[in-house]
Residue frames as a rotation matrix with the C-alpha (Angstrom) as fourth column:
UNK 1
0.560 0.829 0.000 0.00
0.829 -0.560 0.000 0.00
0.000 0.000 -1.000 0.00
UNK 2
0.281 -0.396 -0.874 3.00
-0.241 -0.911 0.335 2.90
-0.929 0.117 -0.351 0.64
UNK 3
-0.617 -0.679 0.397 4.31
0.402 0.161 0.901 1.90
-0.676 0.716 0.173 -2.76
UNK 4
-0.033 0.661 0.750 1.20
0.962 -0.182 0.203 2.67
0.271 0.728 -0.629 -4.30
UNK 5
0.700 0.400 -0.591 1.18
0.661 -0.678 0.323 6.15
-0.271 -0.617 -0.739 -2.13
UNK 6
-0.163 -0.933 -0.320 4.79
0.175 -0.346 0.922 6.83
-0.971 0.094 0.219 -3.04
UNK 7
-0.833 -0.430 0.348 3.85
0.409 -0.054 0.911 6.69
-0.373 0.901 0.221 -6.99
UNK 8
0.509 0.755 0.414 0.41
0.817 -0.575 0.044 8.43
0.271 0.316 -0.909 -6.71
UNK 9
0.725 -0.205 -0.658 2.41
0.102 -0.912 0.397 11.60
-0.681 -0.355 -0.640 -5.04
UNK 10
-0.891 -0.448 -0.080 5.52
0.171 -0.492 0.854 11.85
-0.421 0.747 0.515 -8.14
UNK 11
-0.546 0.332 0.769 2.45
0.741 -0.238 0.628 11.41
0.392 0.913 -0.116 -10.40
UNK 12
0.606 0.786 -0.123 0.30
0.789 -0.613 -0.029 14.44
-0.098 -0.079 -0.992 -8.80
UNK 13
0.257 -0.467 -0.846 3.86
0.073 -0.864 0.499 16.27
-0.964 -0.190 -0.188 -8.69
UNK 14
-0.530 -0.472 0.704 4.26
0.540 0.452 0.710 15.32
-0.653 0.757 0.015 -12.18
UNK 15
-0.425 0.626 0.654 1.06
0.806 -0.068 0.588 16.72
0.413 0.777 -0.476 -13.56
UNK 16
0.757 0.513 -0.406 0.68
0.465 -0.858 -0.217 19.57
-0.460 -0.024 -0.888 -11.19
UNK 17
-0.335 -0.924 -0.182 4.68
0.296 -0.287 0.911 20.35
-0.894 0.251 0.370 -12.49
UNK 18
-0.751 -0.107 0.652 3.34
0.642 0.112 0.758 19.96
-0.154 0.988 -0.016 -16.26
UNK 19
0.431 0.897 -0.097 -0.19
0.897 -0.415 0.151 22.11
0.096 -0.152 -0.984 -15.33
UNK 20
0.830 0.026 -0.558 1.77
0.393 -0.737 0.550 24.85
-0.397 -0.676 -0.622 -14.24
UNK 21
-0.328 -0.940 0.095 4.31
0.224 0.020 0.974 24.82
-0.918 0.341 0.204 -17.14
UNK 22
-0.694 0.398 0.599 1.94
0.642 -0.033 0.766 24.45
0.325 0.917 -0.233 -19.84
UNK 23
0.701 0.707 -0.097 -0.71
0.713 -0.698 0.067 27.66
-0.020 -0.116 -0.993 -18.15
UNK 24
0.412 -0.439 0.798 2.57
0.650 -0.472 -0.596 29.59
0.639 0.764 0.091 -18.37
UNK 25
0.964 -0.212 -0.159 3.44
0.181 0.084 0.980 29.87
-0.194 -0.974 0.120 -14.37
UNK 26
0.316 -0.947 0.062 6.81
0.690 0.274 0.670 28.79
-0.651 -0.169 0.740 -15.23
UNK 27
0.235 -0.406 -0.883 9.31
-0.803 -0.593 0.059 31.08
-0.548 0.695 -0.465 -17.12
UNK 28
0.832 -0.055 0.552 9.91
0.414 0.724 -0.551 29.51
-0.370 0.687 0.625 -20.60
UNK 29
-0.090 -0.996 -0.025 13.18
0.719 -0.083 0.690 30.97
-0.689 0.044 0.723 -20.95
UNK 30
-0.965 -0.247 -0.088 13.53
0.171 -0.847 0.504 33.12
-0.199 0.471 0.859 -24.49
UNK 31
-0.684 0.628 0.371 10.15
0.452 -0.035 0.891 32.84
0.572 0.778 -0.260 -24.89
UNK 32
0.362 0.250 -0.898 9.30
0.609 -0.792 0.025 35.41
-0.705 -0.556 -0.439 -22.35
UNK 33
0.863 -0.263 0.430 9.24
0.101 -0.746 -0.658 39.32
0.494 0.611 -0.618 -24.13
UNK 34
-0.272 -0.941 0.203 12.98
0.349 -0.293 -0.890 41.05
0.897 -0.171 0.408 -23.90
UNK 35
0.799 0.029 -0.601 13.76
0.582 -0.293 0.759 42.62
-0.155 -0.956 -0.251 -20.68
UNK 36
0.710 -0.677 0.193 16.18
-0.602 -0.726 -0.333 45.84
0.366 0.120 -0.923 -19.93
UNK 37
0.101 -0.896 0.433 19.74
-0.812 0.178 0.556 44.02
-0.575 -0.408 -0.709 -20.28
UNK 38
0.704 -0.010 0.710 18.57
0.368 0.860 -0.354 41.10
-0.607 0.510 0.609 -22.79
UNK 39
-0.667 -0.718 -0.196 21.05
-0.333 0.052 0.941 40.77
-0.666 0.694 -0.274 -25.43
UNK 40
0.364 0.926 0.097 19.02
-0.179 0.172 -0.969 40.59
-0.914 0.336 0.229 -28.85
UNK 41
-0.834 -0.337 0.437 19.10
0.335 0.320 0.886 40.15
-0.438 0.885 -0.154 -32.71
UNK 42
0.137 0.904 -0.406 17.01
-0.205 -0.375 -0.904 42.34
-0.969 0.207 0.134 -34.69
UNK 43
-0.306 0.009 0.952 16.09
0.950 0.067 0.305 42.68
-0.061 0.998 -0.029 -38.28
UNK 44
-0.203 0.106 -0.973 15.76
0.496 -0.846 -0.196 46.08
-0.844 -0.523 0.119 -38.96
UNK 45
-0.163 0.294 0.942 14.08
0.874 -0.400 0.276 48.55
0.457 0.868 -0.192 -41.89
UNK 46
-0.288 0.028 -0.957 14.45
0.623 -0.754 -0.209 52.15
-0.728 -0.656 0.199 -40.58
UNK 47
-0.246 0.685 0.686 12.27
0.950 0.029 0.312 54.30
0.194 0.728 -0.657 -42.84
UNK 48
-0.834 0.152 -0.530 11.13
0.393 -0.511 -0.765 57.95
-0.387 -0.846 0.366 -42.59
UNK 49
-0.396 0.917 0.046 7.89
-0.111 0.003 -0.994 59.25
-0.912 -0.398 0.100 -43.08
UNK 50
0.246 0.696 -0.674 7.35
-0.845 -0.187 -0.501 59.18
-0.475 0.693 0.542 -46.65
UNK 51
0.735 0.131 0.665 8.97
-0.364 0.904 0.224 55.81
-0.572 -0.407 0.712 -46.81
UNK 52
0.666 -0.736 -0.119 12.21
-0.618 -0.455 -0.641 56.94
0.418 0.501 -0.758 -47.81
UNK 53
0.928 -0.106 -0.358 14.84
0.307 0.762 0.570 53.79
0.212 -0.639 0.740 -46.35
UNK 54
0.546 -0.835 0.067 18.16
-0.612 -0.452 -0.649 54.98
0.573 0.313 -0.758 -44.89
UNK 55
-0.181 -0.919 0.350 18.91
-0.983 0.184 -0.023 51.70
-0.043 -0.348 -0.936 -42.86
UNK 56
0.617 0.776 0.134 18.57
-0.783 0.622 0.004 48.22
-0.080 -0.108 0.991 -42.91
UNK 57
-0.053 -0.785 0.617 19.92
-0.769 0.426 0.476 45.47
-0.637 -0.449 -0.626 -41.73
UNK 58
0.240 0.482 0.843 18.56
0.444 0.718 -0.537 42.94
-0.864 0.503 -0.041 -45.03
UNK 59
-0.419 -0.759 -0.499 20.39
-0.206 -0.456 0.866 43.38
-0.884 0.465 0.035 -47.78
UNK 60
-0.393 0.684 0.615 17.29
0.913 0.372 0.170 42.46
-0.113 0.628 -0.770 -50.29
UNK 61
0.685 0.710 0.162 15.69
0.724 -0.688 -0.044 45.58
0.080 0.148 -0.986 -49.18
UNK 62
0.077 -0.292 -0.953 18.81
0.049 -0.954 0.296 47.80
-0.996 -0.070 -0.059 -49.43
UNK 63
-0.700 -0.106 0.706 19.17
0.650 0.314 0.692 46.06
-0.296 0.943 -0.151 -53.00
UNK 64
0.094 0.836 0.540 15.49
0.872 -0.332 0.361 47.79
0.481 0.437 -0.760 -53.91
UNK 65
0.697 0.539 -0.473 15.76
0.673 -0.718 0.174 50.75
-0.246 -0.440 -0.864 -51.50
UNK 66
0.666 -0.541 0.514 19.24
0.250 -0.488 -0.836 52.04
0.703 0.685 -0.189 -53.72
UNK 67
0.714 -0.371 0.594 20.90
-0.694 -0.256 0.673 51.93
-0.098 -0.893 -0.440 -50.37
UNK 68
0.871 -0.491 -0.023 23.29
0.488 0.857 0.164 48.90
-0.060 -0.154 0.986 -50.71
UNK 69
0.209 -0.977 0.035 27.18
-0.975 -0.205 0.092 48.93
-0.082 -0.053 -0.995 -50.24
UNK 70
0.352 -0.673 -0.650 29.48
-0.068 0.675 -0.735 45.76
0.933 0.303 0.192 -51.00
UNK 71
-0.721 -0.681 0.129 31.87
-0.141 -0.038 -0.989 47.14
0.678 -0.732 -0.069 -47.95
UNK 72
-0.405 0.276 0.872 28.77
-0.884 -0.362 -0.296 46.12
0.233 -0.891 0.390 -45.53
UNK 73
-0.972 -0.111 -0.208 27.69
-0.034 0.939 -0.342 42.81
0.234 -0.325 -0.916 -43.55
UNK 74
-0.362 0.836 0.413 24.00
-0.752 -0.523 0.400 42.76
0.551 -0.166 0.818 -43.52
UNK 75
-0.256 0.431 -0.865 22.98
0.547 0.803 0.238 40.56
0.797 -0.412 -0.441 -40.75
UNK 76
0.624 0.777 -0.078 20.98
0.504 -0.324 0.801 41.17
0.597 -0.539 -0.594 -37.82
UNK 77
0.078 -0.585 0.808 21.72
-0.333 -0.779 -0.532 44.16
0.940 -0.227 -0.255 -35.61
UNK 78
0.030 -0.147 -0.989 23.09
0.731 0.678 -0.079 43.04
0.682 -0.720 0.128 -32.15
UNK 79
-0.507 -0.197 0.839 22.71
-0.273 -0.887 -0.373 45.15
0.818 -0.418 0.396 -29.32
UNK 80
-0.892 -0.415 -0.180 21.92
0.185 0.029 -0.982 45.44
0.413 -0.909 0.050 -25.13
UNK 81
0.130 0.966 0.224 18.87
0.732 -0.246 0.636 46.43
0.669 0.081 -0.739 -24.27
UNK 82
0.850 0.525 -0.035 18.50
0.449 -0.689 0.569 49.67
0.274 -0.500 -0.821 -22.51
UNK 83
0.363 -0.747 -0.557 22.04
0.886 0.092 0.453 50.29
-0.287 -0.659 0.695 -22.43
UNK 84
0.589 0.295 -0.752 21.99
0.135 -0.954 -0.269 53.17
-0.797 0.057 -0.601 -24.72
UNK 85
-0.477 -0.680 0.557 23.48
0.464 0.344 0.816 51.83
-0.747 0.648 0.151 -27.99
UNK 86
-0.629 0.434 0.645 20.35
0.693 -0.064 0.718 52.82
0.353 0.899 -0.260 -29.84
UNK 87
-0.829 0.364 0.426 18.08
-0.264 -0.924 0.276 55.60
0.494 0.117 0.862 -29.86
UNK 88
-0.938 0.212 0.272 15.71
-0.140 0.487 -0.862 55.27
-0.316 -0.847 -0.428 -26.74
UNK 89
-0.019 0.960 -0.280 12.37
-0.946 -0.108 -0.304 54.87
-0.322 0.260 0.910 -28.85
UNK 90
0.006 -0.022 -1.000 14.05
-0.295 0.955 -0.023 51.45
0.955 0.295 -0.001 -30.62
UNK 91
-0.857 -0.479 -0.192 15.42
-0.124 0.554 -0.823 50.40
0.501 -0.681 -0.534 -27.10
UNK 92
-0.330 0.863 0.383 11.74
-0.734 0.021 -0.679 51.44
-0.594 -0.505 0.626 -25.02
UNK 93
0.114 0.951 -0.289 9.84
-0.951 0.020 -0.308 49.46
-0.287 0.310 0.907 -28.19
UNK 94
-0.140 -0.292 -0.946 11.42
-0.542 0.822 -0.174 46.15
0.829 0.488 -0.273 -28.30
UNK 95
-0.793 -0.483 0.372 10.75
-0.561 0.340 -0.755 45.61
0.238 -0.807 -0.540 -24.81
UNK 96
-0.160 0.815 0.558 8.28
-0.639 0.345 -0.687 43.23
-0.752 -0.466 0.466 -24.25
UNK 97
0.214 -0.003 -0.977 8.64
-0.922 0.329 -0.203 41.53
0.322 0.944 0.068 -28.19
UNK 98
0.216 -0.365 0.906 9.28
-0.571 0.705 0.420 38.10
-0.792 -0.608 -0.056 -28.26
UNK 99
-0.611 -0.782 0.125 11.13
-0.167 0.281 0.945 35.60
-0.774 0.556 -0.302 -30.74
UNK 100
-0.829 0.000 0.560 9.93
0.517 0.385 0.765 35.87
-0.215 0.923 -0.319 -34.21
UNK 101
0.408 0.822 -0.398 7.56
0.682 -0.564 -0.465 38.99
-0.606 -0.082 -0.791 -33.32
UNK 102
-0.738 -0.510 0.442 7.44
0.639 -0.738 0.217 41.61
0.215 0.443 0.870 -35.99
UNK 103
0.400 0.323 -0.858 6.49
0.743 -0.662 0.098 44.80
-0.536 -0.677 -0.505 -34.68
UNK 104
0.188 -0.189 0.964 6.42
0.521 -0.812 -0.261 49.05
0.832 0.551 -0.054 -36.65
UNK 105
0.059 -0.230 -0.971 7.52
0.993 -0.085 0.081 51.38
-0.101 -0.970 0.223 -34.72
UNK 106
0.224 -0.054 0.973 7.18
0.628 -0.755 -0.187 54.93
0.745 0.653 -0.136 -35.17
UNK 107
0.343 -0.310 -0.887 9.44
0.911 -0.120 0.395 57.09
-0.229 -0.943 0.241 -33.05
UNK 108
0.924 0.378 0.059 9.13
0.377 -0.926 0.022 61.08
0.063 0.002 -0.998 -32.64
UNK 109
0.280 -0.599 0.750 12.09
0.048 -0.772 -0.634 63.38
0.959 0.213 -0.187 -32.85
UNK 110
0.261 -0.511 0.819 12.36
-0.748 -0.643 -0.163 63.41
0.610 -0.570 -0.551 -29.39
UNK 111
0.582 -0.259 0.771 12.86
-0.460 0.676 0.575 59.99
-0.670 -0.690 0.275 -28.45
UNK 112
0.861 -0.298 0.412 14.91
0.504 0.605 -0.616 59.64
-0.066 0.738 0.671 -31.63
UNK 113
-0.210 -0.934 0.288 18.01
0.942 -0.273 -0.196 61.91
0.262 0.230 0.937 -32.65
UNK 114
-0.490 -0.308 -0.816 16.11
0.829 -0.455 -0.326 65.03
-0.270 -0.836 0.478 -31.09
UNK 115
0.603 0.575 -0.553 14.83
0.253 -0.796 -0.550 68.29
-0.756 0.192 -0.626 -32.57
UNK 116
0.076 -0.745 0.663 16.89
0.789 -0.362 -0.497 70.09
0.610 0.561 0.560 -35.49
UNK 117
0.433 -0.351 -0.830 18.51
0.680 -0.477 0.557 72.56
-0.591 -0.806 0.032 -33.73
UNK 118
0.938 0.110 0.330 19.15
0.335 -0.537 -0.774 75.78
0.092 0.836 -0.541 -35.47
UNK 119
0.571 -0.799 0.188 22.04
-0.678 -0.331 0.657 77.24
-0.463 -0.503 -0.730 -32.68
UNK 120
0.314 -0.719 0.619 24.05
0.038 0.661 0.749 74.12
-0.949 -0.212 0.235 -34.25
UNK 121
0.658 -0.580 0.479 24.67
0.745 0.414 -0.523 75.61
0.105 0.701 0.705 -37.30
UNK 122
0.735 -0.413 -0.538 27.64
0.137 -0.686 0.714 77.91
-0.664 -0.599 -0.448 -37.89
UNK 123
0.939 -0.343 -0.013 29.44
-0.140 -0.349 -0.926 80.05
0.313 0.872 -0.376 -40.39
UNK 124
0.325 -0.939 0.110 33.68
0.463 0.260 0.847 79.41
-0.824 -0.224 0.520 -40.21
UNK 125
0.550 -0.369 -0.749 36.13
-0.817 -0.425 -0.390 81.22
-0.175 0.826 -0.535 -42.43
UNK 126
0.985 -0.165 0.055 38.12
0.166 0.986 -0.019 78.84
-0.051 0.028 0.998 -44.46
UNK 127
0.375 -0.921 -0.104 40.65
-0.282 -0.006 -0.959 79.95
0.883 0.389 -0.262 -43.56
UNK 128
-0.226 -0.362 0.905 40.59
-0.974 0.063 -0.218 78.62
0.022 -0.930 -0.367 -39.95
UNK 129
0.857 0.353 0.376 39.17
-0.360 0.931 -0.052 75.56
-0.368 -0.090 0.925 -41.11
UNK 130
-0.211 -0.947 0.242 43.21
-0.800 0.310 0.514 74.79
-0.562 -0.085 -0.823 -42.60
UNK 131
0.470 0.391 0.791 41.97
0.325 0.756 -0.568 72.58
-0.820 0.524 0.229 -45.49
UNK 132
-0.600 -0.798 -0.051 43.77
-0.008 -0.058 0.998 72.15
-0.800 0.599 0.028 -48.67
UNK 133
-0.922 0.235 0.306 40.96
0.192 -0.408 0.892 72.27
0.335 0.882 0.332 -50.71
UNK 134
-0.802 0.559 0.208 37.87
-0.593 -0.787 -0.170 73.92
0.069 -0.260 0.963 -50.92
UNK 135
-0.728 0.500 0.468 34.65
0.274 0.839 -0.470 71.39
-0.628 -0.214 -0.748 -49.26
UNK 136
-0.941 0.334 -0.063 32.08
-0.079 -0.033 0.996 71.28
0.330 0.942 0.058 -51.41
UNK 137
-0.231 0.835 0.500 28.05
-0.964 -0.266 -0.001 71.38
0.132 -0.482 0.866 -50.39
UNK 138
0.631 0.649 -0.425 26.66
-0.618 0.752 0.230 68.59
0.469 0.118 0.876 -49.01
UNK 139
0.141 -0.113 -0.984 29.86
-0.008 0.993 -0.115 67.12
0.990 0.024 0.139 -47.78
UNK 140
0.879 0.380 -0.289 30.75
0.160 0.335 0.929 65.64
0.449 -0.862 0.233 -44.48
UNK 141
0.307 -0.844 0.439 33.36
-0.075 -0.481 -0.873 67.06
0.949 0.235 -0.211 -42.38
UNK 142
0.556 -0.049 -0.829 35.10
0.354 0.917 0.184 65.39
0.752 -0.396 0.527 -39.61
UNK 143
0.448 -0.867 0.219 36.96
-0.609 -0.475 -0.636 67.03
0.655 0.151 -0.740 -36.81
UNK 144
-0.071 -0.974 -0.217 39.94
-0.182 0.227 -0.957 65.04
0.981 -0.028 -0.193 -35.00
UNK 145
-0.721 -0.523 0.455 40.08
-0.338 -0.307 -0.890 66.39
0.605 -0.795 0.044 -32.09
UNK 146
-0.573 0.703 0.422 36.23
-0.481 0.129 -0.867 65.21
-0.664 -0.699 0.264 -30.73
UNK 147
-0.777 0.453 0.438 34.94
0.541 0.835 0.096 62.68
-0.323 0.312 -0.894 -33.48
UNK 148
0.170 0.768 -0.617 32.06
-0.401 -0.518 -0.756 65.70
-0.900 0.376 0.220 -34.44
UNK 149
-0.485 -0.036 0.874 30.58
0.826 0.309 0.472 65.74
-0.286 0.951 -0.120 -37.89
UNK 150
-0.505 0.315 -0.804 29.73
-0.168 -0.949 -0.266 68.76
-0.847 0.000 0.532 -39.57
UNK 151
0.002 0.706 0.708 27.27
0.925 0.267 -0.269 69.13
-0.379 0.655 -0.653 -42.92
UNK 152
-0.564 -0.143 -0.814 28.73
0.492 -0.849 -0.191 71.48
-0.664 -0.508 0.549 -45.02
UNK 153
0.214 0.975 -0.064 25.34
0.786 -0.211 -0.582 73.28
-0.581 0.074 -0.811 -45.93
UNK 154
0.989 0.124 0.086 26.67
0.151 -0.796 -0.586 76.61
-0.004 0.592 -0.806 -47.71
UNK 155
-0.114 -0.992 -0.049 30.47
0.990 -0.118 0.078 77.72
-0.083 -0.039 0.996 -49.43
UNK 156
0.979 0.148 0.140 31.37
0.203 -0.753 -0.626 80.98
0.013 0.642 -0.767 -50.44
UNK 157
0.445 -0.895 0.032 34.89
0.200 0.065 -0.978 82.36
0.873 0.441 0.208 -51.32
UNK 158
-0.209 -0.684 0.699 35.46
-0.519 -0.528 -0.672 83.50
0.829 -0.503 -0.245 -47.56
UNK 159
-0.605 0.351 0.715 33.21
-0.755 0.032 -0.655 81.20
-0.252 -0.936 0.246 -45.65
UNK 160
-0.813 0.100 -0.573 32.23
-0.144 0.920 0.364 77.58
0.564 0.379 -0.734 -44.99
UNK 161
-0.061 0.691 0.721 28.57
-0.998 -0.064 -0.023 77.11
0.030 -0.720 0.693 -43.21
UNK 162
-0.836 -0.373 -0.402 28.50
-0.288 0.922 -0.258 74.16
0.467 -0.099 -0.879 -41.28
UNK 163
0.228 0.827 0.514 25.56
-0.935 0.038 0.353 72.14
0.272 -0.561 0.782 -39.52
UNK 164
-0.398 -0.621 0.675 26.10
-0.843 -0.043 -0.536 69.83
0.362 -0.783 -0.506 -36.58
UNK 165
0.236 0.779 0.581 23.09
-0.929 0.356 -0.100 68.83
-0.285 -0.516 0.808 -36.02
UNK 166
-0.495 -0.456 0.740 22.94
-0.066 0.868 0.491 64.80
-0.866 0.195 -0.460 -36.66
UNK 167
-0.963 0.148 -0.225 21.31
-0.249 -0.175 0.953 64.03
0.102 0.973 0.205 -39.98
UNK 168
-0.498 0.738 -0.454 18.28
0.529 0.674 0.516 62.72
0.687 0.016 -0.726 -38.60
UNK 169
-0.848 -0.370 -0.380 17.70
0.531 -0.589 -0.610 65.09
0.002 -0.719 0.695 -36.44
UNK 170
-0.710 0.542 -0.449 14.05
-0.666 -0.723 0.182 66.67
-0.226 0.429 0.875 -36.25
UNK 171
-0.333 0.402 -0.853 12.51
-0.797 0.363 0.482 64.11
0.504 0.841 0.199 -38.31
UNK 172
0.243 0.595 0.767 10.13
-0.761 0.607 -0.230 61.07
-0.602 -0.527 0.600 -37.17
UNK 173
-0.613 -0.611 -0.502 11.43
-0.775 0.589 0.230 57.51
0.155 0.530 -0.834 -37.64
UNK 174
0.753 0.553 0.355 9.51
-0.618 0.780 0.097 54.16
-0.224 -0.293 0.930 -38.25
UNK 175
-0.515 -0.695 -0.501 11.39
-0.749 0.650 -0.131 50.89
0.416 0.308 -0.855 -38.24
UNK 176
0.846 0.420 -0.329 10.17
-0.386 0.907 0.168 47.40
0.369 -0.015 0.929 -38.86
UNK 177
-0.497 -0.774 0.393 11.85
-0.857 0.365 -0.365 45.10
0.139 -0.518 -0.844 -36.79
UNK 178
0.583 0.335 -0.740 11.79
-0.252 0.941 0.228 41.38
0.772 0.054 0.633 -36.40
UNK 179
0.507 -0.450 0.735 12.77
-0.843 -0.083 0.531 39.85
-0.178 -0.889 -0.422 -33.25
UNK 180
0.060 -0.550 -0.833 15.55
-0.554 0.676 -0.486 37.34
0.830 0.491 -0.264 -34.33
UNK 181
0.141 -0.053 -0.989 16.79
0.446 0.895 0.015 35.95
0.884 -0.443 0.150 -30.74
UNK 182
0.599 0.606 0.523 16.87
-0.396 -0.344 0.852 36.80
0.696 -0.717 0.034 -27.21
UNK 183
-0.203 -0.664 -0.720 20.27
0.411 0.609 -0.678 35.83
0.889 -0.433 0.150 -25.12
């Protein structure tokens, strides 16, 4: 008779164990949503409002969106949660996502690269700027000493107008995203 007691009591711990796994009691490991500090794997289609693409991590859709490079590795973007690698609207909207959830996001100016900021641009003679030739609109000017980028926005024969700001800056971003994996 205890033998029979002993193997009704695994099987009730058996099936309340398997009741209480399968109702979702138990953590299931990646298949809980991210948490601040998961390590992830996105897919990633950054997009701005008229559905202009300037990033992605799928090299199909930079192929069609005229965005491709050779010199790049398209494979999912890797990154910390909440540690401040990415712009806190991607980092806030992956939380909760879980493996193989795709999910739009559409993140404002201020939880993205900020406002445009007029005070950041600024006129420079070129002749303090110590360049061997003359920059040309549009390009991108680096300085040395702090890793800035400038945009330079206007030449003339005495003066080089720069703008600071980041290039995104201002502007409302959406990005599909696929949730790849969950370490």
């Amino acid at each position: 008779m205890r033998a029979g007691r002993g193997a009704t009591f695994i099987i009730s711990i058996l099936l309340l164990g398997s009741i209480l796994f399968g109702s979702g009691c138990a953590d299931s490991g990646n298949n809980s949503g991210v948490k601040t500090g998961n390590t992830i794997q996105v897919d990633y289609t950054g997009k701005l409002e008229n559905g202009t693409v300037f990033d992605t991590s799928v090299e199909e859709i930079a192929k069609q969106a005229g965005i491709y490079t050779e010199q790049r590795n398209y494979v999912p973007l890797t990154l910390k949660v909440g540690s401040g690698q990415l712009i806190p609207g991607f980092d806030e909207g992956v939380i909760g996502m879980k493996v193989g959830e795709e999910k739009t996001l559409t993140i404002p100016p201020e939880k993205a690269y900020g406002e445009y900021d007029k005070a950041r641009i600024q006129a420079v003679p070129l002749a303090d700027l110590n360049l061997s030739v003359k920059p040309k609109v549009g390009q991108i000017l680096s300085s040395s000493m702090n890793g800035n980028r400038f945009k330079v926005i206007d030449v003339n024969e005495t003066y080089v107008t720069l703008d600071s700001n980041q290039e995104l800056a201002g502007k409302t971003l959406i990005f599909d995203i696929k949730l790849i994996s969950i370490e």
